[in-house]
C-alpha positions, 0 to 999 in steps of 0.5 A: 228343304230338300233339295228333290222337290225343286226338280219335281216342282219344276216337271209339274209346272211345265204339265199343268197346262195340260189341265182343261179349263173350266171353260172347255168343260163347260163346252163339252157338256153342250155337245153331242156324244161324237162331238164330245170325243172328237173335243177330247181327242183335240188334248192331251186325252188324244195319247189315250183315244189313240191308244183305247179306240181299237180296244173299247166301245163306248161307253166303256172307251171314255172310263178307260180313257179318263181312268188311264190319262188321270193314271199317266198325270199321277205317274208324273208326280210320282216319278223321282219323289224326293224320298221325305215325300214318297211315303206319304203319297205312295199311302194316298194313292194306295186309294186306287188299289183299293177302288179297284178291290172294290170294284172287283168284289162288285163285278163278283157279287154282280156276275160280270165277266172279266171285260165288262170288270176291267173297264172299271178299273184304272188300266194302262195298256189294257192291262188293270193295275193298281200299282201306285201304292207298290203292292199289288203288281200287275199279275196279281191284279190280272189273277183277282179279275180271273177269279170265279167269285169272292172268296177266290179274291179275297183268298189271293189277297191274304198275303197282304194287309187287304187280305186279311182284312176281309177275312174277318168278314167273309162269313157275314158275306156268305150268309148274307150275300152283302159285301159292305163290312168288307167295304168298309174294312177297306176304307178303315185300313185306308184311312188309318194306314194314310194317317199313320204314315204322314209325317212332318218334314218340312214344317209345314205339312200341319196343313195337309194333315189337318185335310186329310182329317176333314176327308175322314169327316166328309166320310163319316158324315156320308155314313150317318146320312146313308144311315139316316136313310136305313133308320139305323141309329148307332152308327160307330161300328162303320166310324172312321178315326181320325176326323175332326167329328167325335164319335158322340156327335156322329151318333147324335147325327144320326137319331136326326132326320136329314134337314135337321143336319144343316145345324151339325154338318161344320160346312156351308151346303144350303145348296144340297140340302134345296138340291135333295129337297127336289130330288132325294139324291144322297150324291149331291151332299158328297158333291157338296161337302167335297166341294168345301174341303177342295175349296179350303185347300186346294189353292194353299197347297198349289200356293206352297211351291218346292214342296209335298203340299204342291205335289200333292196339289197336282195329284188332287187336280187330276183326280178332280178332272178325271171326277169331273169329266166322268160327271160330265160324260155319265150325265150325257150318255145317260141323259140327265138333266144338265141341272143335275149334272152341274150339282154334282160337278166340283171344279166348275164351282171352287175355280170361280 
């Protein structure tokens, strides 16, 4: 055991009652948008709206807020990583750095200005950064935004691995507009490079690898459902390695029609399946699939005091609640449909 993991557990404990409960989330998405900010402001989300009210309007102040109090929770874990353990959650949380190159090559495609681009992005003190993984600083994230157009981020970003990744795609994106392959590039290196990395040190950590292998299949099965919906048959070009689904199979998946995937997909989610039948939303089978897996492990990890698996129960949980809190938000400023809103919530169900 080394001997760094008790100091982190110790810190962690002591946050974790900074978590919302369920309960206070379940109130929040019965009130009005005033009512929901002034509830906030009465949690530890009060650091943030104190920090962001002068600097945002809403809606764009609750993205940043939650984006910023998830950072600032993360960064807690983070803090004083016993050395065994910082490899592997320094290339999980490289996540963030590549959602915030993504978001990025959108706004670009898009055309929105550097304002509009930098709420999206995981900020603190008003600055975007990404810096979890320790690649990317905080100019260079400043530089990217401030580019005029694709080709100028991916230009910057050639001195890293992100890069020349999407070099290699960059001529299919001139000709068609379409930014996906690079997209998908991303997530290829994403998974690979977490992958690579993990390592064993306490004995224990068969249980984490083996989550990170069923994230890789949430993500594969995801393409072959959004394939389904484009009639595109042979989906190993957009493939992720590493899951516990074969690629034959993924293949097999994707010559079906989507109802016909309730006898492939290795997961109980009847629910998305009655849920898309009413309304052809592809979100309720990420909801539902992320759902299981979160149900799976989550309690496992937190079970494994003094260790990687429990620091890393604290990074997920934060990441739910920001996921969560963001659900219940949209739902309310755009009005939709509590019943929908609540199908696309996560925690609310793998607490019961």
């Amino acid at each position: 055991m080394d001997a760094g993991y008790t100091g982190t557990y110790g810190r962690l404990k002591v946050l974790r009652p900074e978590f919302l409960s369920t309960s206070f989330m379940d109130e929040l998405q019965q009130k009005s948008d005033d009512e929901f900010l002034k509830s906030l402001s009465s949690t530890s989300y009060r650091k943030e709206i104190d920090a962001f009210s002068s600097l945002y309007r809403i809606p764009d102040l609750m993205e940043v807020v939650i984006n910023a109090h998830m950072m600032r929770m993360i960064r807690s874990a983070m803090f004083a990583l016993p050395n065994s353990a910082k490899q592997f959650i320094s290339s999980y949380l490289s996540k963030w750095d590549i959602e915030n190159i993504k978001t990025i090559l959108s706004s670009k495609v898009l055309g929105y200005d550097i304002e509009h681009t930098e709420a999206f992005l995981m900020v603190e003190r008003n600055i975007p950064v990404g810096t979890f993984s320790g690649v990317l600083s905080r100019s260079e994230y400043i530089n990217m935004i401030s580019q005029k157009d694709v080709d100028g981020v991916v230009s910057l970003l050639v001195k890293y691995g992100y890069g020349t990744i999407m070099l290699k795609h960059i001529e299919d994106y001139k000709k068609t507009n379409d930014i996906s392959g690079m997209i998908t590039a991303l997530d290829v290196y994403y998974y690979n490079n977490m992958i690579n990395t993990f390592k064993f040190s306490n004995g224990s950590e068969a249980l984490l690898l083996s989550y990170i292998k069923e994230t890789i299949d949430i993500k594969n099965i995801m393409t072959v459902i959004k394939a389904i919906g484009e009639k595109v048959t042979n989906v190993s070009p957009y493939l992720i390695k590493g899951g516990t689904l074969s690629e034959q199979k993924l293949n097999e998946m994707a010559s079906k029609e989507i109802y016909a995937l309730k006898n492939y997909i290795p997961y109980r989610i009847d629910d998305a399946f009655e849920a898309y039948k009413e309304d052809q939303f592809a979100s309720y089978f990420d909801t539902a699939l992320r759902r299981e897996v979160y149900r799976k492990y989550l309690k496992l990890f937190e079970s494994i005091v003094m260790s990687l698996e429990f620091i890393f129960s604290f990074v997920l949980r934060s990441e739910m609640e920001r996921d969560e809190l963001r659900t219940i938000w949209l739902g309310k400023y755009y009005k939709i449909s509590d019943e929908r809103t609540d199908r696309l919530r996560i925690l609310k169900y793998i607490e019961k």
